[in-house]
TIVO-2410 file (N, C-alpha, C; in nm, 3 decimals):
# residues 89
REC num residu      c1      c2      c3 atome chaine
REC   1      X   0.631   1.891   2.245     N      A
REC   1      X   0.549   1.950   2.143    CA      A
REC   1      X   0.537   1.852   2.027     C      A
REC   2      X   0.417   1.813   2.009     N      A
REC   2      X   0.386   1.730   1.900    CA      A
REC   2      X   0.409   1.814   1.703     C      A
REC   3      X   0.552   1.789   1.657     N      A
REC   3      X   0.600   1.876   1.507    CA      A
REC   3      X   0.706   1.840   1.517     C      A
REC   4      X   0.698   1.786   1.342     N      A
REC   4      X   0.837   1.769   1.319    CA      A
REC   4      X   0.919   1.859   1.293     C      A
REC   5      X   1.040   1.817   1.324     N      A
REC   5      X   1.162   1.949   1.303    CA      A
REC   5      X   1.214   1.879   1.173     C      A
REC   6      X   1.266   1.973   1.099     N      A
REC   6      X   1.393   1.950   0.980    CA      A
REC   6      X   1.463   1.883   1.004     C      A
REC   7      X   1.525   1.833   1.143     N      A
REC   7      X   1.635   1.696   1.126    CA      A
REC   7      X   1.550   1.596   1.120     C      A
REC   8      X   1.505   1.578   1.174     N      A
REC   8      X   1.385   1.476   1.226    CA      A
REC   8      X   1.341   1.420   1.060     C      A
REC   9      X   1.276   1.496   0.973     N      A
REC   9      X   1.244   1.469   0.872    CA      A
REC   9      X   1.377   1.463   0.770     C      A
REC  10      X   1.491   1.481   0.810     N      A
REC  10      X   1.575   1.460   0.684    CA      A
REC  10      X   1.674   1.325   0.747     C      A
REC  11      X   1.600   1.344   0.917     N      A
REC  11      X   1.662   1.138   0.949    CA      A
REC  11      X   1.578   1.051   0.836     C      A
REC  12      X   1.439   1.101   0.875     N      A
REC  12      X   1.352   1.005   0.844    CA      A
REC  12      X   1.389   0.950   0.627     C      A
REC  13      X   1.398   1.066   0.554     N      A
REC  13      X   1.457   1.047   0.480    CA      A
REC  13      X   1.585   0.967   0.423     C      A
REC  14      X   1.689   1.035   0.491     N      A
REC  14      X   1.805   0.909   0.501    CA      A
REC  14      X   1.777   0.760   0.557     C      A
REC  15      X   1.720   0.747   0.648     N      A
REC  15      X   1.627   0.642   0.679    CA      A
REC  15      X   1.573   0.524   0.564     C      A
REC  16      X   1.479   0.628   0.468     N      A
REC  16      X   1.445   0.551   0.372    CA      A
REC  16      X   1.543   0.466   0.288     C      A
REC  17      X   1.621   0.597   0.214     N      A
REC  17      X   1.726   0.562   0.132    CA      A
REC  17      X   1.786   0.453   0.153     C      A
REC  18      X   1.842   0.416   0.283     N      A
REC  18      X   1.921   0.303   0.373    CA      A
REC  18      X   1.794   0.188   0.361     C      A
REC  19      X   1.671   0.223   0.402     N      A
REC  19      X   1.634   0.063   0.417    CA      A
REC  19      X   1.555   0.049   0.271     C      A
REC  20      X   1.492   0.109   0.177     N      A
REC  20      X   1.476   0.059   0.091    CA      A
REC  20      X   1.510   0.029  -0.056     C      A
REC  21      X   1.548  -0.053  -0.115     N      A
REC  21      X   1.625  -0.087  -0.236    CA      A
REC  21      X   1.521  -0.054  -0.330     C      A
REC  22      X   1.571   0.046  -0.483     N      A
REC  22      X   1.544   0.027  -0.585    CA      A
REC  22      X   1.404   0.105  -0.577     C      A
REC  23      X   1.408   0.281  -0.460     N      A
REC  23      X   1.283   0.328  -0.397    CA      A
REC  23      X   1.260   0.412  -0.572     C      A
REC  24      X   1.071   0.400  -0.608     N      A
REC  24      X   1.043   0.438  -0.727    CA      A
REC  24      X   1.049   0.631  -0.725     C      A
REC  25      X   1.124   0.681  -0.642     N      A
REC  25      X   1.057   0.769  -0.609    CA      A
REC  25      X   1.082   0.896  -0.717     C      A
REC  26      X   1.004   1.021  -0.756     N      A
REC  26      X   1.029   1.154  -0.871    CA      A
REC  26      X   1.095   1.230  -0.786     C      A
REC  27      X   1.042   1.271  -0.673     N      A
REC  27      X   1.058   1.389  -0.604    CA      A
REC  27      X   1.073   1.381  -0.448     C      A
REC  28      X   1.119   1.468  -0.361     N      A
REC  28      X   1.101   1.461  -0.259    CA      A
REC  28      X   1.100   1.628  -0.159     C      A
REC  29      X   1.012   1.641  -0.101     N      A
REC  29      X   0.963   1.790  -0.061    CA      A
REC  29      X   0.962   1.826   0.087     C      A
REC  30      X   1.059   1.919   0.164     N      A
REC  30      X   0.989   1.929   0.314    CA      A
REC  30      X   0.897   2.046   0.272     C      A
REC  31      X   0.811   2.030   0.332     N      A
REC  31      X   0.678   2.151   0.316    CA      A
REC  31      X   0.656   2.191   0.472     C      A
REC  32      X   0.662   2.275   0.513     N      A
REC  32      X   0.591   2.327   0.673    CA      A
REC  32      X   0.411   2.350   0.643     C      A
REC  33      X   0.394   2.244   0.708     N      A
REC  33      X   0.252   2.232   0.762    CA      A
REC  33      X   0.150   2.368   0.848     C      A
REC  34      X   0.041   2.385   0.858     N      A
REC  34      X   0.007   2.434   0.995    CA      A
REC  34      X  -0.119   2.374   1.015     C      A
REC  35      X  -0.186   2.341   1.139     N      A
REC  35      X  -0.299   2.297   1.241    CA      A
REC  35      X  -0.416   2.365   1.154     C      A
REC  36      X  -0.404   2.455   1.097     N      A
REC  36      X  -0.531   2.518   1.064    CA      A
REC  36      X  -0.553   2.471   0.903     C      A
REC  37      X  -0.486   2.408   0.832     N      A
REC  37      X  -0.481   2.321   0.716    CA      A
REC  37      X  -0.491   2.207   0.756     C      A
REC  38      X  -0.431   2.139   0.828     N      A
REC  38      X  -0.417   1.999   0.799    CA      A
REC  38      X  -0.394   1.977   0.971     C      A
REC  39      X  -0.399   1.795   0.988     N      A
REC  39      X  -0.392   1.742   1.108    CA      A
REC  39      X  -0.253   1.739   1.194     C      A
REC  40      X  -0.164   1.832   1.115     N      A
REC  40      X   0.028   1.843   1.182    CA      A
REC  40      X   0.044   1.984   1.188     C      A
REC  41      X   0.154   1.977   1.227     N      A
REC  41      X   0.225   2.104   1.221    CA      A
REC  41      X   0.415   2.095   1.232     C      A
REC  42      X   0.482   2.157   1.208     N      A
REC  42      X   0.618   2.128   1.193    CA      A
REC  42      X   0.610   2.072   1.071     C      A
REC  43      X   0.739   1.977   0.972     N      A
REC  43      X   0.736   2.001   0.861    CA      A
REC  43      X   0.672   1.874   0.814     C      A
REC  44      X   0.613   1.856   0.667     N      A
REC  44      X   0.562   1.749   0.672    CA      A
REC  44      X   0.664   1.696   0.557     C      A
REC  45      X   0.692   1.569   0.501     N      A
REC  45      X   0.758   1.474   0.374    CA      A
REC  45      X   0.648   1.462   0.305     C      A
REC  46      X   0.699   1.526   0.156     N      A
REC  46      X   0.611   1.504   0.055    CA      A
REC  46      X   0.647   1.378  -0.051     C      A
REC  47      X   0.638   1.306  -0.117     N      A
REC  47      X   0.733   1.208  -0.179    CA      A
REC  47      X   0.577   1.209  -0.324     C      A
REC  48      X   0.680   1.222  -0.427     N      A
REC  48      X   0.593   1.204  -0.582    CA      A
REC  48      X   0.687   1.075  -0.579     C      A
REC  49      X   0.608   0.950  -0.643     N      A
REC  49      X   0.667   0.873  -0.667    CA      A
REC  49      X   0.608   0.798  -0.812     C      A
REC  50      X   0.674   0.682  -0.854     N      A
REC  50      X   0.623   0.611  -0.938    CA      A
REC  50      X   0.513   0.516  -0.968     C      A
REC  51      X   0.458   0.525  -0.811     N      A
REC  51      X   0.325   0.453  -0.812    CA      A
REC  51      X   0.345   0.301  -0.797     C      A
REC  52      X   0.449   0.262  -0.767     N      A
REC  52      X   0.499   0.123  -0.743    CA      A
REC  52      X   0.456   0.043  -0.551     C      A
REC  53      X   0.390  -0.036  -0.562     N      A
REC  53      X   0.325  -0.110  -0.439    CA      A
REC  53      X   0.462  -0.108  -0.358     C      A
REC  54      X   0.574  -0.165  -0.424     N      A
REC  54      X   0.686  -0.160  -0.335    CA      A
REC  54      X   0.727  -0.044  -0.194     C      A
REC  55      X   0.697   0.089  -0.355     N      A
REC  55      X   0.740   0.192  -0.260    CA      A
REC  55      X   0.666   0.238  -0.156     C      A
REC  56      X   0.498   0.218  -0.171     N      A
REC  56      X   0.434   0.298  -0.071    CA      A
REC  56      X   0.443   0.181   0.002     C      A
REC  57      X   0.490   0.023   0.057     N      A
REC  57      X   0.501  -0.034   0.144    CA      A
REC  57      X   0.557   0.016   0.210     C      A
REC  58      X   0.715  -0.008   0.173     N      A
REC  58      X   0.860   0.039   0.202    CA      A
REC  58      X   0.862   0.154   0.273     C      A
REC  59      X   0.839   0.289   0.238     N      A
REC  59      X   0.781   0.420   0.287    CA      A
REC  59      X   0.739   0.402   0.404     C      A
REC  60      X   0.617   0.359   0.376     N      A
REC  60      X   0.549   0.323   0.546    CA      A
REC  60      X   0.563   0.276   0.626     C      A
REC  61      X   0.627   0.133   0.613     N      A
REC  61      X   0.721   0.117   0.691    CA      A
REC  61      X   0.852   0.167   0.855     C      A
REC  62      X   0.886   0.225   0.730     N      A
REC  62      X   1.035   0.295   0.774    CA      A
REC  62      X   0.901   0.416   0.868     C      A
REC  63      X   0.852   0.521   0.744     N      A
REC  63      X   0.782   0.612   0.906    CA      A
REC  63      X   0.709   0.518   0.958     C      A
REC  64      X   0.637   0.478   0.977     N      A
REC  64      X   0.609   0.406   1.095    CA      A
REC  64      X   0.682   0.382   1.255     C      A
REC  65      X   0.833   0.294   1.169     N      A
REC  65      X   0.922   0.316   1.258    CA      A
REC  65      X   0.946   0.451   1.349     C      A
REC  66      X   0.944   0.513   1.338     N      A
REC  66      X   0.964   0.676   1.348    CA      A
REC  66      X   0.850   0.733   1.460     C      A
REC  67      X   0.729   0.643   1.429     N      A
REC  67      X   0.596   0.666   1.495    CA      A
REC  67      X   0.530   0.828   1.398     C      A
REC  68      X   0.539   0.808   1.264     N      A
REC  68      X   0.476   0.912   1.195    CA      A
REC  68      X   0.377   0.842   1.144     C      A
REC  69      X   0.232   0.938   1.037     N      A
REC  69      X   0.149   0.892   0.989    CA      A
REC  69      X   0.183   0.943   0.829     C      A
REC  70      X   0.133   0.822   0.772     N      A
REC  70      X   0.168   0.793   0.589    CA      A
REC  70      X  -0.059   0.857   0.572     C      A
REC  71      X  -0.028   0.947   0.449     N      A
REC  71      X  -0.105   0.928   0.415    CA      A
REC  71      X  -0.070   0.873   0.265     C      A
REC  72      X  -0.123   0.813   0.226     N      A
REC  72      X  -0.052   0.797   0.052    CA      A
REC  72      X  -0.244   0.818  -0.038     C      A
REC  73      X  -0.169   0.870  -0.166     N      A
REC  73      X  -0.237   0.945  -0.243    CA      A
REC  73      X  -0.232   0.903  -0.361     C      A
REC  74      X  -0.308   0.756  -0.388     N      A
REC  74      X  -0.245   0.707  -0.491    CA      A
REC  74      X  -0.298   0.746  -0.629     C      A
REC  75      X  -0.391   0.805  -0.631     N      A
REC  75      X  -0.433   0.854  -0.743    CA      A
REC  75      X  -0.357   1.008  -0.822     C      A
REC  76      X  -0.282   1.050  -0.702     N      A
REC  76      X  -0.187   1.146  -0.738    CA      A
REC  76      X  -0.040   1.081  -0.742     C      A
REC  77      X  -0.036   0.960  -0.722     N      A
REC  77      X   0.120   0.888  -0.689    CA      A
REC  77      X   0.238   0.994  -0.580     C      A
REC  78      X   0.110   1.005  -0.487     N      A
REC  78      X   0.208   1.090  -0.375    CA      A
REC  78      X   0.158   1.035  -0.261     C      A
REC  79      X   0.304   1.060  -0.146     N      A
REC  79      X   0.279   0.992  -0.041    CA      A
REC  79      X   0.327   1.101   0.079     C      A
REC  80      X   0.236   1.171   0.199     N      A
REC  80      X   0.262   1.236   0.264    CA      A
REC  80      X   0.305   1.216   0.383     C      A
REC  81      X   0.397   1.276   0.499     N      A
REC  81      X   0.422   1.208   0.623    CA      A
REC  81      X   0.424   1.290   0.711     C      A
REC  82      X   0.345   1.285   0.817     N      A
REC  82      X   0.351   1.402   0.936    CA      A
REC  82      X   0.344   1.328   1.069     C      A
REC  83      X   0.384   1.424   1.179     N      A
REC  83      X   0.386   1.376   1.308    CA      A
REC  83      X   0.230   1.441   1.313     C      A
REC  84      X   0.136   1.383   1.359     N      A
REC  84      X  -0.004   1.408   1.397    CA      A
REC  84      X  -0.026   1.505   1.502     C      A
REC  85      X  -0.102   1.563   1.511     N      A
REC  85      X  -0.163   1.652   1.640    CA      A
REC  85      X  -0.216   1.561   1.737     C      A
REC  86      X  -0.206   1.578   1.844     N      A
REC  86      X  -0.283   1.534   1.954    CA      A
REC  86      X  -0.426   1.519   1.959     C      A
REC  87      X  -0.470   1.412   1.976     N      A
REC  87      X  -0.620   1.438   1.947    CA      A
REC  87      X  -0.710   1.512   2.033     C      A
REC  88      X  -0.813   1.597   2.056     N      A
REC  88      X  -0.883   1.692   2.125    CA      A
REC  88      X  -0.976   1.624   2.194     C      A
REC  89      X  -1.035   1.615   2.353     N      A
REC  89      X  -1.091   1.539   2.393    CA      A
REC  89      X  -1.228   1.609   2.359     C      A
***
């Protein structure tokens, strides 16, 4: 089943912490997603940050690793992360 679970997203978290130094970040949020809002479902990572190039590299990065999708929101200095839905043929 394509959704993240709560460990999954609080690896991916510890994750960060570990690989990136000096992360700008305010806040950090699990939010549960659903298909009929948005392109995930299971929980998504919300991250308010300081708006620093470092961090939304760094961030993306690491999910990446993970095989998640970053949307980042820089005009809100937020950066979102979900396991994607399957695409519909």
């Amino acid at each position: 089943m394509f959704l993240m679970k709560r460990e999954e997203a609080i690896a991916l978290i510890k994750d960060m912490v570990v690989s990136c130094e000096d992360l700008g970040v305010l806040g950090i949020m699990l939010m549960l997603s659903s298909a009929v809002v948005a392109r995930s479902q299971g929980y998504q990572v919300h991250i308010k940050t300081e708006g620093d190039e470092h961090t939304f590299v760094c961030i993306a990065r690491v999910a990446k690793k993970h095989n998640l999708v970053v949307c980042i929101k820089r005009e809100e200095d937020l950066i979102v992360i979900y396991q994607p839905l399957p695409e519909r043929p």
